[in-house]
C-alpha positions as CSV (number, residue, x, y, z in Angstrom):
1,X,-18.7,12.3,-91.7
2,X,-18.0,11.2,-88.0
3,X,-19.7,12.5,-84.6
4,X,-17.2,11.9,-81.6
5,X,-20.5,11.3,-79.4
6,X,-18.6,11.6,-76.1
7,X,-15.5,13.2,-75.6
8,X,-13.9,15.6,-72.3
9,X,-12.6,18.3,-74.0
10,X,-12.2,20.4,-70.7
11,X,-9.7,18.0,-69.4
12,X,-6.2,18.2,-70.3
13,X,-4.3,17.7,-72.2
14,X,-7.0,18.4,-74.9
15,X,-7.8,21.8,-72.6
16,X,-4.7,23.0,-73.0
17,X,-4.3,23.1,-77.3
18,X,-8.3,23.4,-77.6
19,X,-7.6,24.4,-81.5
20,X,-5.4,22.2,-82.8
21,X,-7.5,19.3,-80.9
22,X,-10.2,20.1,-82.5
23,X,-8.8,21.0,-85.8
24,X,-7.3,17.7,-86.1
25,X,-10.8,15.9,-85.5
26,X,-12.1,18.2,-88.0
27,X,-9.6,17.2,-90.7
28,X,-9.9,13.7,-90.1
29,X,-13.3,14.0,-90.9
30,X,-15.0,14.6,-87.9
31,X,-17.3,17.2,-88.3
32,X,-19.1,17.1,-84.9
33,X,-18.2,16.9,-81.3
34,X,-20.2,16.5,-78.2
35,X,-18.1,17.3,-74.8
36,X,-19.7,15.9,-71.4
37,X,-20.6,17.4,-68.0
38,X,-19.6,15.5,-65.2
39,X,-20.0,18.1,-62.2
40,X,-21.2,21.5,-61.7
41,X,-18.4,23.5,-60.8
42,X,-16.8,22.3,-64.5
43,X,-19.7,23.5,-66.4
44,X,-18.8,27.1,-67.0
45,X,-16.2,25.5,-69.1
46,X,-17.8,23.5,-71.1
47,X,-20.5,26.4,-72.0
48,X,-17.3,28.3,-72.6
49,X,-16.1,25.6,-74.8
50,X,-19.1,25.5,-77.3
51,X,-19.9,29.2,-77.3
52,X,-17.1,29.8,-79.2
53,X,-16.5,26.4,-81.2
54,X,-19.3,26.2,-83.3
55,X,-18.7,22.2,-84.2
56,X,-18.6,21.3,-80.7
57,X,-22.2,21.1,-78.2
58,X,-22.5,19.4,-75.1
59,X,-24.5,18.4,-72.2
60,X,-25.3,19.3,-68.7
61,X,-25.0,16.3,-65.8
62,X,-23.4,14.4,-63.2
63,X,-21.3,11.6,-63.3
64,X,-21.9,9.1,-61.2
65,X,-18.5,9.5,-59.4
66,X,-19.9,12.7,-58.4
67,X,-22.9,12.2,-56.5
68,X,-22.2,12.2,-53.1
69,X,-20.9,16.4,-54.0
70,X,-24.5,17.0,-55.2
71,X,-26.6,15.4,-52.9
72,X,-29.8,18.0,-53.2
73,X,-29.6,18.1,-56.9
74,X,-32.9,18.2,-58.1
75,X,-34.8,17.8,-61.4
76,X,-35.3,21.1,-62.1
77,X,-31.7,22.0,-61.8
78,X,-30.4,20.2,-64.1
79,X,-33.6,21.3,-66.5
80,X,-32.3,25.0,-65.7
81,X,-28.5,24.2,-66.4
82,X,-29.6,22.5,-69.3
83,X,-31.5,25.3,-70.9
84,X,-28.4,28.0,-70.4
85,X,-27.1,27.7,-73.8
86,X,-29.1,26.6,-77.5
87,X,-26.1,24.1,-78.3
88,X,-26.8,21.8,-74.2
89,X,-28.3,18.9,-76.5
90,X,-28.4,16.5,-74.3
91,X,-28.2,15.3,-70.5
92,X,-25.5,13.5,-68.4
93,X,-23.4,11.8,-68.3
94,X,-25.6,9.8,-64.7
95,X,-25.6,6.9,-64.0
96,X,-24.4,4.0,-61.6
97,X,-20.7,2.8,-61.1
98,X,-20.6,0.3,-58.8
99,X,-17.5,-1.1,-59.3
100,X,-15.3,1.8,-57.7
101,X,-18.3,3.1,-55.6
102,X,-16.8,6.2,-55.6
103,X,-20.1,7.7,-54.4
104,X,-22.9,5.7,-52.1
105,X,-25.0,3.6,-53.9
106,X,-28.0,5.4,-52.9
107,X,-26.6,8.9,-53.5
108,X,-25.8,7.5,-57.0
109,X,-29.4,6.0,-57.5
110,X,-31.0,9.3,-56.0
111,X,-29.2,11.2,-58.9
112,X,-29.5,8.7,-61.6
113,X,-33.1,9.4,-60.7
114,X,-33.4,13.2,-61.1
115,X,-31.7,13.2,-64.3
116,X,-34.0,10.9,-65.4
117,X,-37.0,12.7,-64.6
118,X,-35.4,15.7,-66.2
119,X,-34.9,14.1,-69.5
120,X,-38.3,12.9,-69.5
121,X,-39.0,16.6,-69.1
122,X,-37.4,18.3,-71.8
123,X,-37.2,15.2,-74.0
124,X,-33.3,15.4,-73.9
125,X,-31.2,12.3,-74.4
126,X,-29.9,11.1,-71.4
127,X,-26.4,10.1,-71.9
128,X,-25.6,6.8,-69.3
129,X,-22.7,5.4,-68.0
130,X,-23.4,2.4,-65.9
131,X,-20.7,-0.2,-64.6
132,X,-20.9,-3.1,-63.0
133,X,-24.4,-2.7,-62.3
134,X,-26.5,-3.9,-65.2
135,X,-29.5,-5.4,-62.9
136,X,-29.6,-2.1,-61.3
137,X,-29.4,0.2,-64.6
138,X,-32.0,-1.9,-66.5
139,X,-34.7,-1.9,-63.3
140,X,-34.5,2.1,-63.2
141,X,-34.8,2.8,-66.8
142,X,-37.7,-0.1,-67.1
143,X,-39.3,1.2,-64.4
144,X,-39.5,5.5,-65.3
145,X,-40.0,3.9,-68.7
146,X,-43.4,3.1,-67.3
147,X,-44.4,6.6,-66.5
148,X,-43.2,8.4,-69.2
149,X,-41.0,7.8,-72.1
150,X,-37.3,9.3,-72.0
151,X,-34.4,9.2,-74.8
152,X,-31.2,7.2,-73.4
153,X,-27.8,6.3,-74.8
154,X,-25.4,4.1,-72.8
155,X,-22.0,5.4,-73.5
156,X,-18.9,3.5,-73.6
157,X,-20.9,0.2,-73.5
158,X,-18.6,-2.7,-71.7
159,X,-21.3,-4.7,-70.6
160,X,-23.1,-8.3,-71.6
161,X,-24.8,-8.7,-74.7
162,X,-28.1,-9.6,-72.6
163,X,-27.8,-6.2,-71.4
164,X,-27.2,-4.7,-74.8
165,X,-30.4,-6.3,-76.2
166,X,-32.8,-5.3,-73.4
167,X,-31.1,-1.9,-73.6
168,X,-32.3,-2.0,-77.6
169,X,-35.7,-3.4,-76.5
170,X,-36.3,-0.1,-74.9
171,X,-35.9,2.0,-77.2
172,X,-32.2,2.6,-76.0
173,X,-28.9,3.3,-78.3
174,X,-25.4,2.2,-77.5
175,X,-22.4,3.7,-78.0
176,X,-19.0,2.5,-78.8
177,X,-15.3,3.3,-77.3
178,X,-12.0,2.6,-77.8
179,X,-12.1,-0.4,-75.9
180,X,-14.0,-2.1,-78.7
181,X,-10.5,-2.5,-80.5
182,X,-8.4,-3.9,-77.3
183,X,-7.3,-7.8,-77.8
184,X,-9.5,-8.5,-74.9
185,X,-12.4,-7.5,-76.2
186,X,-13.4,-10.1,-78.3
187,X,-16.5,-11.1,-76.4
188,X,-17.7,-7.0,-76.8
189,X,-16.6,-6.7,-80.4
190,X,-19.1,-9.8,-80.9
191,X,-21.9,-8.0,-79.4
192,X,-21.4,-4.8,-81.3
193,X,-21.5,-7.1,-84.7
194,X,-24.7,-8.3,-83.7
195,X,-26.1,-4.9,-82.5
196,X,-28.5,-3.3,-85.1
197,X,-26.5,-0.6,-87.4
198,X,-29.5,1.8,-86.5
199,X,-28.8,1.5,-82.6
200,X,-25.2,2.3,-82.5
201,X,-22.9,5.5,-82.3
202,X,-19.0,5.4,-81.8
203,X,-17.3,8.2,-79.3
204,X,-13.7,8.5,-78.1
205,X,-14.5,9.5,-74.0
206,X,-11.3,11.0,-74.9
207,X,-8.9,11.8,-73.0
208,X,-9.2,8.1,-71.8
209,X,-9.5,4.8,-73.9
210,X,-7.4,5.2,-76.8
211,X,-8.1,2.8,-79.2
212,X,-5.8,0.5,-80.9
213,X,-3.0,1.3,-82.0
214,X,-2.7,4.2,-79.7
215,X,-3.8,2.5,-76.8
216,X,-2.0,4.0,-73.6
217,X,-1.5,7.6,-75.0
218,X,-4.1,10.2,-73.8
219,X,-6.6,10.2,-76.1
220,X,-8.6,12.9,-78.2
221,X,-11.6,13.0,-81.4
222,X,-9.5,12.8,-84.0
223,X,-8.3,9.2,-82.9
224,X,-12.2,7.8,-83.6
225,X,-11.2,7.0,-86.9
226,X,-9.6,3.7,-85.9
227,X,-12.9,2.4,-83.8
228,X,-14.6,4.0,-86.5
229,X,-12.4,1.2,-89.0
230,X,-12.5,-1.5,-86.4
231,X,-16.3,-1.4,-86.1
232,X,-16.7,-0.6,-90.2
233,X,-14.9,-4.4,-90.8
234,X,-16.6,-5.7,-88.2
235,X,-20.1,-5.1,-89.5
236,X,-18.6,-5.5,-93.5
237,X,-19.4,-2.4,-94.2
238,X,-17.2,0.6,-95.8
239,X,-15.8,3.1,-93.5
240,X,-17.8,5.8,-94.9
241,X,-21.1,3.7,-95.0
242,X,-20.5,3.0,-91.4
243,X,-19.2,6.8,-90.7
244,X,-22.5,7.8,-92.0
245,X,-24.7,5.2,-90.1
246,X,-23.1,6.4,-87.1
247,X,-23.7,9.5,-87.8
248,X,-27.4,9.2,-89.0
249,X,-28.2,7.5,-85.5
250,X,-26.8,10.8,-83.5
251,X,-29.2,13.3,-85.5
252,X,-32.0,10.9,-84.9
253,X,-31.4,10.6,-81.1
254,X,-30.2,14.6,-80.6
255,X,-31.6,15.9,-83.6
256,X,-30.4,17.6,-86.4
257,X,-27.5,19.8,-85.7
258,X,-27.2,23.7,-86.8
């Protein structure tokens, strides 16, 4: 069993053949899917989305890219968002992106901020994407870590293996893309190696990030399986010991699915 732990399923193409997306996930073994929020005015989508696929949940948040539309979000929006539908299991995906600064750094840090507070509120994961700003990422989460304990999961991780271990060392799990497989990633496939099994899941963030060897087409669930082979070598494990290990640190981090 495989749990694509981040995917956009409300984008096209993957909007526009919903069924067949997901069937083809489903018979290539992937028996969960979690679709991310990254505004408000998509979410009625996405609560469309898993109302009426019952292997698909998802979460409630803004991306980072976003802030600077949702200035005067608060904590208890996203809380009251979050609690609109049984199968929002987590939060996100917040963060920081400051390498297109699509968003002002403080608007970004301001959100980042109230979706922490709401995760440490209803004890939901808190799904992070943070680029180019590791310092930055690590000082925020150390620092609410201090006043009360939250869930996290950096998606799509790209960053240092520095990072990745003071990520681990607080409590944090780490998630693994396409990008893993790319030629140039040598330096993050070695870091992913040396990550605990128990820390990591595997996602597409489909439609981007196709992993090899369909990098450059749009991407969707069903292509995990070849991060999900890449990573299984990697570690010398088999691909349904890994699969399951995967899959085993989801449940733990958004509990056990219905």
């Amino acid at each position: 069993m495989i749990i694509d732990s981040h995917c956009h399923l409300n984008y096209e193409p993957m909007s526009l053949s919903l069924k067949e997306t997901i069937g083809r996930a489903n018979r290539d073994g992937v028996k969960f899917l979690l679709t991310i929020s990254t505004e408000d005015k998509s979410y009625d989508k996405i609560l469309n989305i898993i109302s009426n696929n019952e292997c698909v949940y998802g979460s409630y948040g803004i991306h980072p890219h976003e802030a600077k539309n949702h200035q005067y979000l608060k904590s208890g929006d996203i809380v009251k968002k979050a609690k609109l539908n049984k199968k929002i299991i987590g939060l996100g995906e917040s963060g920081l992106d400051f390498y297109y600064n699509h968003s002002d750094k403080k608007d970004q840090i301001k959100c980042f901020e109230e979706h922490i507070i709401a995760a440490q509120n209803t004890q939901l994961p808190l799904i992070i994407h943070t680029r180019n700003a590791e310092t930055e990422t690590l000082d925020i989460i150390k620092k609410r870590l201090n006043e009360k304990k939250f869930k996290f999961l950096i998606h799509c991780f790209t960053g240092s293996k520095k990072f990745a271990f003071n990520l681990i060392d607080l409590g944090g799990y780490i998630s693994a893309s396409g990008v893993v497989t790319f030629k140039k990633s040598d330096e993050l496939a070695n870091t992913f190696k040396e990550l605990p099994n128990n820390k990591i899941l595997v996602e597409t963030d489909s439609p981007y990030l196709a992993p090899v060897p369909l990098r450059g087409k749009p991407n969707e669930p069903s292509y995990i399986v070849h991060t999900v082979k890449f990573l299984s070598k990697l570690k010398n494990l088999s691909f349904e010991d890994f699969s399951n290990i995967t899959s085993k640190n989801f449940f733990n981090l958004f509990g056990n699915l219905d």
